[in-house]
C-alpha positions, -999 to +999 in steps of 0.1 A: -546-330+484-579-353+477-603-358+501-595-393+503-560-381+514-569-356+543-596-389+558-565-413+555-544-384+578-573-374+599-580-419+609-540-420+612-542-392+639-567-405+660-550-442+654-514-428+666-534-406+696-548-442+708-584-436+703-612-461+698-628-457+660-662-465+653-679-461+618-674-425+608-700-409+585-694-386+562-712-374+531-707-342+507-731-313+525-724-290+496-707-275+464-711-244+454-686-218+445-661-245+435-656-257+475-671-290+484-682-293+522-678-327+538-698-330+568-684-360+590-693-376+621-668-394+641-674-415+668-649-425+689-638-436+724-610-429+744-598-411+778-603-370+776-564-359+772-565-389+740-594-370+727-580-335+734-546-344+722-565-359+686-586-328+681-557-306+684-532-325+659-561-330+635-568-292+636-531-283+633-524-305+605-554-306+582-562-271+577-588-272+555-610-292+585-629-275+611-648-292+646-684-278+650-700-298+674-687-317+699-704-345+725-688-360+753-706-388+773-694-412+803-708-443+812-704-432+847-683-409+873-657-433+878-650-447+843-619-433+823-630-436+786-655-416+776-674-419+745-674-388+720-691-378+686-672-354+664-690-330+641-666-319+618-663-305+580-638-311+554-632-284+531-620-291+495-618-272+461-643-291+435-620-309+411 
């Protein structure tokens, strides 16, 4: 599949898991060997098990994506949501 295919699946998973979307980021990291590496940040907001939930249907169904960093942050003790930035990187074969 294109890369523009696997970003359409991975925004429908986190759309269908409830979560908040802010402007993700992505950009080709690298291309050698004939694999391009897509480095994305995602930004997003939504309660922990929404978040959880996302990050483990993304994983399962885009296998060529992989999480490397992940931040969680809450406004304070009480509040629900909390406000998380993905790391992630996309791996495709160069066309």
């Amino acid at each position: 599949e294109r890369i523009d295919d696997w970003l359409a699946k991975l925004y429908g998973i986190a759309t269908a898991r409830g979560l908040q979307l802010q402007q993700a980021d992505y950009r080709l990291a690298d291309s050698r060997y004939g694999i391009e590496r897509y480095q994305i940040t995602l930004p997003v907001s939504g309660s922990y098990a929404e978040v959880r939930g996302f990050l483990n249907t993304a994983l399962a169904e885009i296998p060529v994506l992989s999480l490397d960093h992940a931040s969680f942050r809450r406004k304070s003790a009480s509040e629900a949501r909390i406000d998380t930035e993905l790391s992630m990187t996309l791996y495709a074969r160069r066309p």
